[in-house]
C-alpha positions as CSV (number, residue, x, y, z in Angstrom):
1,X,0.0,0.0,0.0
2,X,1.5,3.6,-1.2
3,X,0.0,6.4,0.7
4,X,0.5,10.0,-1.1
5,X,0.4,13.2,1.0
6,X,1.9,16.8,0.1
7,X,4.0,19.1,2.1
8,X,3.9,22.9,2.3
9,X,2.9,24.8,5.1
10,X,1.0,21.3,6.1
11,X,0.5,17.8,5.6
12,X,-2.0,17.0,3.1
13,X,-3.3,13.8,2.3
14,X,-3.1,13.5,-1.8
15,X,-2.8,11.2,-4.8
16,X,-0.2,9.8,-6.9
17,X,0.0,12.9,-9.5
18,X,0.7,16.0,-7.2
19,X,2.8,14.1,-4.1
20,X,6.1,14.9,-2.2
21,X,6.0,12.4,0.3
22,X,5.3,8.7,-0.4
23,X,4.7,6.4,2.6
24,X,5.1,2.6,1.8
25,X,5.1,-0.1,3.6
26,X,7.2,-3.0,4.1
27,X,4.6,-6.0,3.1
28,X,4.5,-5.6,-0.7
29,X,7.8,-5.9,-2.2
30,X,6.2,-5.4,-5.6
31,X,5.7,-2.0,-5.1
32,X,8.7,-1.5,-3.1
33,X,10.9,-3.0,-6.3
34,X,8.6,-0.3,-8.6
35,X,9.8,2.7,-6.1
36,X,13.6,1.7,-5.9
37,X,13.4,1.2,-9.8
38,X,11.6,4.5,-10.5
39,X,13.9,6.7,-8.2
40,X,17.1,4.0,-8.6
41,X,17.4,3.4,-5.2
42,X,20.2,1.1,-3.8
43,X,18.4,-2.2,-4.3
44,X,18.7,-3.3,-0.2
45,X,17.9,0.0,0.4
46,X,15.0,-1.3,2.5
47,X,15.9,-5.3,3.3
48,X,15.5,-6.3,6.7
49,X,13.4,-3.4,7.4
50,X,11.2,-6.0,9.4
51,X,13.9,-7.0,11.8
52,X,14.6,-5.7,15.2
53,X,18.4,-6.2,14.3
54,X,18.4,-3.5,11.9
55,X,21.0,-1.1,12.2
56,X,20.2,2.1,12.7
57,X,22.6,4.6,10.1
58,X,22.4,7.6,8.2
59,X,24.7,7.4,4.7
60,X,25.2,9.2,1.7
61,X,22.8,8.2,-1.6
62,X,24.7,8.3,-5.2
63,X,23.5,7.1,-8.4
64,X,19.9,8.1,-7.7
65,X,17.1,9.9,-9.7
66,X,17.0,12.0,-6.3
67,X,19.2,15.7,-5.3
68,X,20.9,14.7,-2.6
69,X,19.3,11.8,-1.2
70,X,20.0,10.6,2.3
71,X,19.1,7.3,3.4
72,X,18.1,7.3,7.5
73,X,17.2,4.3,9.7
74,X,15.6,4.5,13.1
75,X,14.0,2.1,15.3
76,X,10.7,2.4,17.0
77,X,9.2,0.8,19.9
78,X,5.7,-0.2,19.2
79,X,3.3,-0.2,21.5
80,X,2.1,-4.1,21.0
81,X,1.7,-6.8,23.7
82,X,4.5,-8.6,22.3
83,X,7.9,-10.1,23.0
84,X,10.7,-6.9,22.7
85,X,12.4,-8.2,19.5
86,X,8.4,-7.9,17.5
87,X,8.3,-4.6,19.2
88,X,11.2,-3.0,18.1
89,X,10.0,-1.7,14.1
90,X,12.4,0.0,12.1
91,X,11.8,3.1,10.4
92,X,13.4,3.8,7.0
93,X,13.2,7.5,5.4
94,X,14.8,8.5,1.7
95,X,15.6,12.1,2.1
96,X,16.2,14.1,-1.2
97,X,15.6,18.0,-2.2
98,X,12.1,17.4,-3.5
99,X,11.2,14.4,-2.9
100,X,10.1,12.2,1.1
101,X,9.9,8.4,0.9
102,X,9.2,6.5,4.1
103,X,9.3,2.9,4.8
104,X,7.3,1.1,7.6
105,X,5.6,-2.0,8.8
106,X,2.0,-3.0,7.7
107,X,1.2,-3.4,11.2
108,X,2.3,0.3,12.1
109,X,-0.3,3.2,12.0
110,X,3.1,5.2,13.1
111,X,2.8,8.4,10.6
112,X,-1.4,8.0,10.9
113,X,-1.0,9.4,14.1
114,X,2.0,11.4,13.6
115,X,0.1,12.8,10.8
116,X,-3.2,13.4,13.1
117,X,-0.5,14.9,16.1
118,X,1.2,17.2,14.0
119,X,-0.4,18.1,10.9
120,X,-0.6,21.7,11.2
121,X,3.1,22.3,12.5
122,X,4.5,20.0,9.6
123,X,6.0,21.9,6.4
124,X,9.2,20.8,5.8
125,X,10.5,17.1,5.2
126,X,12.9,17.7,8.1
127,X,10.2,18.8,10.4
128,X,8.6,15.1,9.3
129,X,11.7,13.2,10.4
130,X,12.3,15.9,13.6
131,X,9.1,14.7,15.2
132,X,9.3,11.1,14.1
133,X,12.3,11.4,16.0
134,X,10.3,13.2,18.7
135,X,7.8,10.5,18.8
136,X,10.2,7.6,18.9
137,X,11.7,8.5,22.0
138,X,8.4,9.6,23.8
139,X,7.7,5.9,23.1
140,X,10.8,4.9,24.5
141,X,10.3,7.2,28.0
142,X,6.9,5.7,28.1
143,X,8.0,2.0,27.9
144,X,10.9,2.8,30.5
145,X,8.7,4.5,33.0
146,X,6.3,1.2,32.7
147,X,9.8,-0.7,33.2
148,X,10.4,1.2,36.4
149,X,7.1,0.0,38.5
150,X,8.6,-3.6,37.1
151,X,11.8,-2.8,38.8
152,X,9.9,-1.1,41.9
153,X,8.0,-4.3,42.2
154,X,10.9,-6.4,42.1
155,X,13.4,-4.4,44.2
156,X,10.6,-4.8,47.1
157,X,10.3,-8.6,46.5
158,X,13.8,-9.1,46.2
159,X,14.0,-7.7,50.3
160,X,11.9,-10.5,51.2
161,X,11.9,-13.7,48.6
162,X,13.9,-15.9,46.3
163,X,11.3,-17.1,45.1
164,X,11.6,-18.4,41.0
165,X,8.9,-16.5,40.0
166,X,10.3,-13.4,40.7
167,X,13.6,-14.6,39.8
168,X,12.0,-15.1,36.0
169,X,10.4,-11.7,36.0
170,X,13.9,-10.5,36.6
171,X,15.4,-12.0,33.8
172,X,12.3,-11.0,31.7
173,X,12.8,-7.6,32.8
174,X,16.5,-7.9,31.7
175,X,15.8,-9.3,28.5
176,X,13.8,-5.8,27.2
177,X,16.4,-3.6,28.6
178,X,19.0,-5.4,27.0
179,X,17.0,-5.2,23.2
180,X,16.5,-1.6,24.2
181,X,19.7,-0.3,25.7
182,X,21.6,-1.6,22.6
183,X,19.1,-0.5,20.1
184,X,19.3,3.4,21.7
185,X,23.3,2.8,21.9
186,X,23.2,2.5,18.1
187,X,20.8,4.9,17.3
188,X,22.9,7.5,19.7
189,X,25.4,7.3,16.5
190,X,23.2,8.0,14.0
191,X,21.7,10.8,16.0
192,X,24.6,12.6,16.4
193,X,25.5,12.5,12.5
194,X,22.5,13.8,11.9
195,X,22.3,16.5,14.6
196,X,25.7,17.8,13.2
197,X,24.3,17.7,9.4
198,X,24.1,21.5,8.7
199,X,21.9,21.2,5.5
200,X,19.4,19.0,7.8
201,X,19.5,21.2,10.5
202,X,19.0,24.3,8.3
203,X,16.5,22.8,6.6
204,X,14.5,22.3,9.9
205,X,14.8,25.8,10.6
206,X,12.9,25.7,14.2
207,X,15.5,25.9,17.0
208,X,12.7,25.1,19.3
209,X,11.7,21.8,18.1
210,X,15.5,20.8,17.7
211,X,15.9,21.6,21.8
212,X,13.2,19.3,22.6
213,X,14.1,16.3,20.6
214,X,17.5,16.3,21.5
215,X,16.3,16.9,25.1
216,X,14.0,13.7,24.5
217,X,16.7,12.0,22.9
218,X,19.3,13.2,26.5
219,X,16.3,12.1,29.0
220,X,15.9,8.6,27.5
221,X,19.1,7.4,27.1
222,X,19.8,8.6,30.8
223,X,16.6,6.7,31.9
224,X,18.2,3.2,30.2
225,X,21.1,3.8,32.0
226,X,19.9,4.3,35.4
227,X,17.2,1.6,35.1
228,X,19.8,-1.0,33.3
229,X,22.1,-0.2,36.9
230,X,19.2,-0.6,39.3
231,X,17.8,-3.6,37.7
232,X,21.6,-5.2,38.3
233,X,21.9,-3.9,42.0
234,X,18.3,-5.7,42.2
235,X,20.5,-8.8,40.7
236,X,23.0,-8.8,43.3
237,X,20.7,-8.0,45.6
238,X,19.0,-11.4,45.1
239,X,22.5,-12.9,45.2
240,X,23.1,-11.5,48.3
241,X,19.4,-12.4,49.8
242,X,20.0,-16.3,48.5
243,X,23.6,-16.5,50.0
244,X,22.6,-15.1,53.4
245,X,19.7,-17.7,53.4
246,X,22.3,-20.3,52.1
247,X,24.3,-19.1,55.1
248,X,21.6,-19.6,57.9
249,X,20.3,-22.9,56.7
250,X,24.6,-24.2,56.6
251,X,24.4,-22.4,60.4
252,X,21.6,-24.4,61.7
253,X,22.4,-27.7,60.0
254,X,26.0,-27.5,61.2
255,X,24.8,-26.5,64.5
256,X,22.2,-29.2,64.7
257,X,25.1,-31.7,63.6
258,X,27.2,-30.5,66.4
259,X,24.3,-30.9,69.2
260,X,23.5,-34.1,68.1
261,X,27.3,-35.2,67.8
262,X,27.2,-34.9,71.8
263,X,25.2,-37.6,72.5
264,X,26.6,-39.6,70.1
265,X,30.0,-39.6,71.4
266,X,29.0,-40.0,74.7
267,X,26.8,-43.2,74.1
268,X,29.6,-44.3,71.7
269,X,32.2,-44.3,74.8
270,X,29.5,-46.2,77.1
271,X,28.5,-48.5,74.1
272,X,32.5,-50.0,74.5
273,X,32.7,-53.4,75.2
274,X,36.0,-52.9,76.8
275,X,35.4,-52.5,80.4
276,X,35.7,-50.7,83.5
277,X,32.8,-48.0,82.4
278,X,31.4,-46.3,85.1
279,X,28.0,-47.4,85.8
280,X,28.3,-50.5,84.0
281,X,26.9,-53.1,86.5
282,X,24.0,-50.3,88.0
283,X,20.9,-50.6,86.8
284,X,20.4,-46.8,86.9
285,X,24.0,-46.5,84.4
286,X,21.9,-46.4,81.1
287,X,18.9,-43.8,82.7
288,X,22.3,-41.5,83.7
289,X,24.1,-41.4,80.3
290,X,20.9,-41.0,78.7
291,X,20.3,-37.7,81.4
292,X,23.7,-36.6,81.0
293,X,24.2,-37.1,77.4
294,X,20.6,-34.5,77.2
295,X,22.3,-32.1,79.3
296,X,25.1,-31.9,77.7
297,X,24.1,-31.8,74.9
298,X,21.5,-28.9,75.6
299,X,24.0,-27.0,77.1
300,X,25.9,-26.9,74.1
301,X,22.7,-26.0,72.3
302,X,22.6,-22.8,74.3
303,X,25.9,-22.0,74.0
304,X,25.6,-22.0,70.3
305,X,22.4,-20.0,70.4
306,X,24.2,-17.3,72.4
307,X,27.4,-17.2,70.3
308,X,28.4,-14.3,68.2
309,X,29.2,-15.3,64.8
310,X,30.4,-12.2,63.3
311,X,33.8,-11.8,65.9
């Protein structure tokens, strides 16, 4: 499906005659192959735009029907009840001097409502890529702040259980920050190329809008970073919770081991077949051992109870 709009002072919704922005999407290669033989585009210029692998880049364009074309990859989050990797939907833009492609998922209403959002503040092509920028990092925020009550959660569970459960939402947890961390790593790159691009950032012309996408762009990747450290204190916080219960089970089995060793001995030394035991011919001998060996032993018990174990 090839949706036609027109740029000026806003985003209009058009047909294929009197267009300056094409948005395709990524389902039907047919008319993908017509677009990249119409404008010659680089043939792969839109493979693996399905994958959450893609690499995010900004390069160069030669050889094209198009004035200086600049091909840009980004990466959005989707919204979707989905595993991270089917969230993560690149984004693949063809900028030229007269001419916007874009290149999304079928799935993805992404420019419907960037299109609804910002319709009347639109009228450049940079402006379109400026708040798709602006948008894919609001995501981002949003998905992080939803991560945050995840680690709240966890950090309070963590203080009183090991249990698995909790132990699998962990590594859950550290599965999406992982995807998203080294997606926003490698779109940093591509954001700083583009950011020092003067003919882009010219051609945006709105110093405003630049401040808050790059402040966006600043509050999100501090927020991975703080959440990606937190969630691995909450790590070595269960480390730390399943050793010290590790240590207090070892503490109470080798003190139950010891108290029981008491009696042991003792009724080993009387069970001797050797001779001369004390209380050997009485008939109150076994009733005494028995008495002594449980007051022995329980005074050892005590003794352990009231030890300190961390001099």
């Amino acid at each position: 499906m090839l949706d036609y709009y027109f740029i000026k002072e806003k985003v209009i919704q058009t047909d294929e005659k009197n267009f300056n922005w094409l948005v395709i999407n990524n389902s039907d290669t047919e008319e993908i192959g017509r677009v990249i033989e119409k404008y010659q585009l680089p043939e792969d210029i839109f493979i693996g735009n399905s994958y959450p692998e893609e690499v995010s880049r900004l390069e160069y364009l030669s050889g094209t029907k198009l004035q200086n074309p600049i091909s840009l990859v980004l990466l959005n989050l989707s919204s979707k009840q989905e595993k991270i990797e089917k969230r993560l939907t690149p984004i693949s833009f063809v900028l030229s001097d007269n001419l916007l492609i874009a290149c999304v998922e079928k799935e993805t209403d992404f420019f419907e409502h960037l299109i609804e959002k910002h319709h009347e503040d639109i009228d450049s092509f940079e402006k379109v890529i400026a708040y798709t920028v602006l948008d894919i990092y609001t995501h981002y925020v949003k998905e992080l702040k939803e991560m945050k009550k995840r680690i709240d959660s966890l950090d309070q569970e963590a203080r009183k259980t090991t249990e698995n459960e909790e132990l699998y939402k962990q590594a859950d947890l550290e599965r999406d920050i992982v995807y998203i961390d080294h997606t926003l790593r490698d779109q940093k790159g591509t954001m700083d190329a583009l950011w020092d691009s003067k003919p882009f950032v010219e051609g945006l012309a709105d110093d405003r809008l630049l401040y808050d996408v790059q402040l966006r762009q600043r509050q999100t990747e501090k927020m991975i970073l703080i959440y990606r450290d937190l969630l691995e204190s909450i790590g070595d916080l269960f480390n730390g919770m399943m050793d010290n219960h590790l240590n207090h089970l070892m503490k109470y089995l080798d003190s139950a081991a010891l108290i029981i060793s008491v009696p042991a001995m003792i009724a080993g030394v009387w069970g001797m077949n050797t001779g001369g035991l004390p209380g050997k011919n009485s008939t109150l001998g076994f009733l005494l051992v028995v008495i002594a060996s449980i007051v022995i032993a329980a005074a050892v018990g005590y003794h352990l109870t009231r030890k300190d174990y961390t001099k």
